[in-house]
C-alpha positions in Angstrom: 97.2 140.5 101.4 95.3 137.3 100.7 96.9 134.3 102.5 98.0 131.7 100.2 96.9 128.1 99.8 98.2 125.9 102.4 98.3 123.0 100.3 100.5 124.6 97.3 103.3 125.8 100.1 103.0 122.2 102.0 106.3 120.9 101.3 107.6 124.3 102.9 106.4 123.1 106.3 106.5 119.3 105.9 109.2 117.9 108.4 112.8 117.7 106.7 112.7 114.0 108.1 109.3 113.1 106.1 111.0 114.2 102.7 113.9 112.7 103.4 112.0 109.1 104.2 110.2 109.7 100.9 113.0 110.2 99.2 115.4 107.2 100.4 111.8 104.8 99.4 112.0 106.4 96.0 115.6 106.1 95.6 115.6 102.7 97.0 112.2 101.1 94.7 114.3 102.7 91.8 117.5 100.3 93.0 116.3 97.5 93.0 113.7 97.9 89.9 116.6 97.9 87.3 117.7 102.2 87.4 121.0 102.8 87.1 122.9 105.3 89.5 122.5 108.4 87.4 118.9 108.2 87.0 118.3 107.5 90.2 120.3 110.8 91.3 118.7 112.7 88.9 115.4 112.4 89.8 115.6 112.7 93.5 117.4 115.6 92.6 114.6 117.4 90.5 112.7 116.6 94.1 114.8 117.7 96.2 115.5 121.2 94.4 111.8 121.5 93.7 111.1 121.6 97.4 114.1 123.8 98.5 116.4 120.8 100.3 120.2 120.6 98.8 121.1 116.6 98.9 124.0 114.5 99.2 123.1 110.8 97.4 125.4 107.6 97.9 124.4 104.6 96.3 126.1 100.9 97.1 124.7 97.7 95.6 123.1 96.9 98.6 121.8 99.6 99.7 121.3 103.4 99.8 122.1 107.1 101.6 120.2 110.3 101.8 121.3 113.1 103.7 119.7 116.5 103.2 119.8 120.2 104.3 117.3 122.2 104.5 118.5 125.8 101.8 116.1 127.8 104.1 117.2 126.2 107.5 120.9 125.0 107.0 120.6 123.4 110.7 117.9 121.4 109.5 120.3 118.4 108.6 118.5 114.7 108.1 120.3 111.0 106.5 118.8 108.4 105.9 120.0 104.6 105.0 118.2 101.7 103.7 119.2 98.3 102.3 118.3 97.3 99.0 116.4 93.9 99.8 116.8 92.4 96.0 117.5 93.5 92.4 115.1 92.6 89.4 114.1 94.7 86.3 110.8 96.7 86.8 111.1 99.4 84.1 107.1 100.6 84.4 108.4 101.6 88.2 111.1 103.6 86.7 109.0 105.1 83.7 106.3 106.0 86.1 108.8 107.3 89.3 110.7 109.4 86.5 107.2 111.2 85.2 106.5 111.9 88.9 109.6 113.2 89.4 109.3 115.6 86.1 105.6 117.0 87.2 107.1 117.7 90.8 109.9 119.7 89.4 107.1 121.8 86.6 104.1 122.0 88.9 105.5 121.9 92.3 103.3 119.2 93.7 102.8 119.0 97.6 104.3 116.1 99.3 101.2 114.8 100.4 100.0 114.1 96.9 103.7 112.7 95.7 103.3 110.2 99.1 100.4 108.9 97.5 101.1 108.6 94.2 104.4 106.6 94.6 102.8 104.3 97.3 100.5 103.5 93.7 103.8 102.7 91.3 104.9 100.6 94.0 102.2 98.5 93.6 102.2 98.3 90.2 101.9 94.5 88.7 104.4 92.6 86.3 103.0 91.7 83.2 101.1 88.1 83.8 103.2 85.1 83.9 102.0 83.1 80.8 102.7 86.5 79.0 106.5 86.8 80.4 106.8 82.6 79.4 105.6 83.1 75.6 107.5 86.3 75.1 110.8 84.6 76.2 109.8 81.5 74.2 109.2 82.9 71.1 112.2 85.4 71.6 114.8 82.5 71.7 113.0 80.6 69.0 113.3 83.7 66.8 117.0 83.7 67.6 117.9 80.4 66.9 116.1 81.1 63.9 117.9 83.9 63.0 121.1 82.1 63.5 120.4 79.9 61.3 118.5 77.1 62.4 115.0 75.9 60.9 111.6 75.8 62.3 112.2 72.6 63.4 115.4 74.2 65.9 113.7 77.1 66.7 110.2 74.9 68.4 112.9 73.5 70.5 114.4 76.0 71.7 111.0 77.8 72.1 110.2 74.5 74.5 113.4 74.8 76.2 113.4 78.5 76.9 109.5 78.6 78.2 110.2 75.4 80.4 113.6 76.8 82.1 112.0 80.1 82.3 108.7 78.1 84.0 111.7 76.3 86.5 113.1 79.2 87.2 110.2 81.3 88.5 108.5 78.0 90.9 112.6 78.1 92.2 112.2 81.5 93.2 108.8 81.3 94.9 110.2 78.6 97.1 112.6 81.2 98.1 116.0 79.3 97.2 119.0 81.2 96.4 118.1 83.3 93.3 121.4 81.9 91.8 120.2 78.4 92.4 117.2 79.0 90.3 119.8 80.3 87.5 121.4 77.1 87.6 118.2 75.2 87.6 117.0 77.0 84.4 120.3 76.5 83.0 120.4 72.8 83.4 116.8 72.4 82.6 117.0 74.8 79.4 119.8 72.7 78.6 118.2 69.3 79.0 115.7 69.8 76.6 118.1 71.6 74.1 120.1 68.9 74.2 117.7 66.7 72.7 118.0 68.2 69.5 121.7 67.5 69.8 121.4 63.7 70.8 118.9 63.2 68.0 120.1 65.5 65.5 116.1 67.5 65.0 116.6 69.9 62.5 119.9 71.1 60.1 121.4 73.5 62.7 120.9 71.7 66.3 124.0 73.4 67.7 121.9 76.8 67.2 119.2 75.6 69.8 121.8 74.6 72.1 123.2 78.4 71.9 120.7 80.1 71.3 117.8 78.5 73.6 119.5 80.1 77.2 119.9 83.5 76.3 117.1 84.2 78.5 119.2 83.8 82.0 122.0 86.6 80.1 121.4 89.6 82.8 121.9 92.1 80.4 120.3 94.8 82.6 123.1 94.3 85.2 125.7 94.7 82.7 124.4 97.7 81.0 123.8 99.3 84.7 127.5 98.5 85.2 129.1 100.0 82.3 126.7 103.6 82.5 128.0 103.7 86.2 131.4 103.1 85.0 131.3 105.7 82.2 130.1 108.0 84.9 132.5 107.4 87.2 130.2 105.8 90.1 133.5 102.8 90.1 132.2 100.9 93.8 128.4 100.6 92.3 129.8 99.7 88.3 132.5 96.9 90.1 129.9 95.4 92.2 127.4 95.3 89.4 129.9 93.8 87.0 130.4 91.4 89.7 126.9 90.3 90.4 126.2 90.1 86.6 129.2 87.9 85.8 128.3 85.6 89.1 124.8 84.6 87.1 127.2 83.6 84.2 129.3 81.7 86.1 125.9 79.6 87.4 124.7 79.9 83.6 127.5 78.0 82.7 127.1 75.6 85.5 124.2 74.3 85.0 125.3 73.8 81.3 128.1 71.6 81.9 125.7 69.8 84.3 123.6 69.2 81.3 126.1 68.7 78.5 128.2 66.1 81.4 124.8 63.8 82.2 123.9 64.3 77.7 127.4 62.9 77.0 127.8 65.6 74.7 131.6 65.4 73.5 131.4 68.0 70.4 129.8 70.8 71.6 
């Protein structure tokens, strides 16, 4: 009977501890890149079963726990725990980690390979900055647009936007409190909105005012926190509503910072 390929039955051998490290980094990159709790189960699921290890998955805000069992050695028992360091949006992490996950559970890739291809997504890049600044600008300039201001309202609010957005970012590389670069862009957004209140630019100036910090909304929080909740994942959903409606509580600080120092009575 020929003997068969090492490399195809690797994961059969690999230590129970070296899957369950790879799968607390995966879980772990998709936390804090903007996956909710279901996808993340799902796909270290798919690996998990693929590879012949039954797992137990416990997800907080800050951090995460893997504990598996071996289906072919039950004594083989490993957990894991890691913190989540931060929380941002990453979705080409999540679109890439997800494929991986899929061609591990239809072509039973080795663990050696998956190592090294997820050590790659990690690494992928952002889009560049000045791409990220003119996207947001233009994005609330359309809005304010679209809510009726003219083109007049809307170049304002693209100003405002790309400069809090611009604020916000050198905040965060001086490693401040990420909600003290919210407020920041709030009150500098604000600033230059408010200029189009104070000298009246435009028809619709109280649409550039609205409209031009929409940016700061953390809608990815929010959504996470309602698809947890509909699934019944209540600690993770609570804390996520939580953080979400923290950054609108420092949205609306730096606002009334701005609108205080603008004198603005009618707003």
């Amino acid at each position: 009977m020929p003997r068969p390929d090492p490399e195809i039955f690797e994961h059969a051998t690999a230590s129970t501890c070296r899957v369950a490290d790879l799968l607390l980094d995966i879980g772990t990159v998709l936390l804090q890149s903007g996956a909710h709790c279901g996808r993340i189960t799902r796909n270290l699921e798919r690996i998990a079963e693929t590879w012949g290890y039954e797992m137990e998955l416990f997800i907080t805000f800050t951090g995460l726990m893997v504990s598996i069992k071996n289906a072919r050695h039950p004594d083989e028992r490993v957990a894991r725990f890691q913190r989540c360091p931060h929380h941002g949006v990453h979705f080409g992490i999540v679109t890439e980690t997800s494929i991986l996950t899929w061609q591990v559970a239809e072509k039973n890739i080795p663990i050696s390979e998956v190592e090294t291809r997820f050590a790659k997504i990690k690494t992928l890049p952002h889009h560049p900055r000045w791409a990220i600044l003119l996207a947001v600008g233009l994005a609330c300039g359309c809005l304010c647009i679209l809510a009726g201001g003219n083109w007049l309202n809307g170049l304002v609010a693209f100003t405002a936007a790309f400069i809090g957005l611009a604020v916000r970012q050198e905040v965060l590389k001086l490693r401040f409190n990420p909600m003290i670069a919210v407020i920041a862009a709030a009150f500098t957004t604000t600033m230059i909105a408010g200029i189009d209140m104070t000298m009246q630019l435009g028809h619709s100036p109280e649409k550039t005012f609205a409209t031009s910090v929409l940016y700061l909304i953390p809608g990815v929080p929010l959504i996470n926190s309602t698809i947890d909740l509909i699934e019944g994942r209540f600690p993770t959903a609570i804390a996520r509503a939580v953080f979400g409606s923290f950054i609108l509580l420092c949205i609306a600080v730096g606002m009334s910072l701005a609108i205080l120092l603008l004198g603005i009575q009618n707003f």
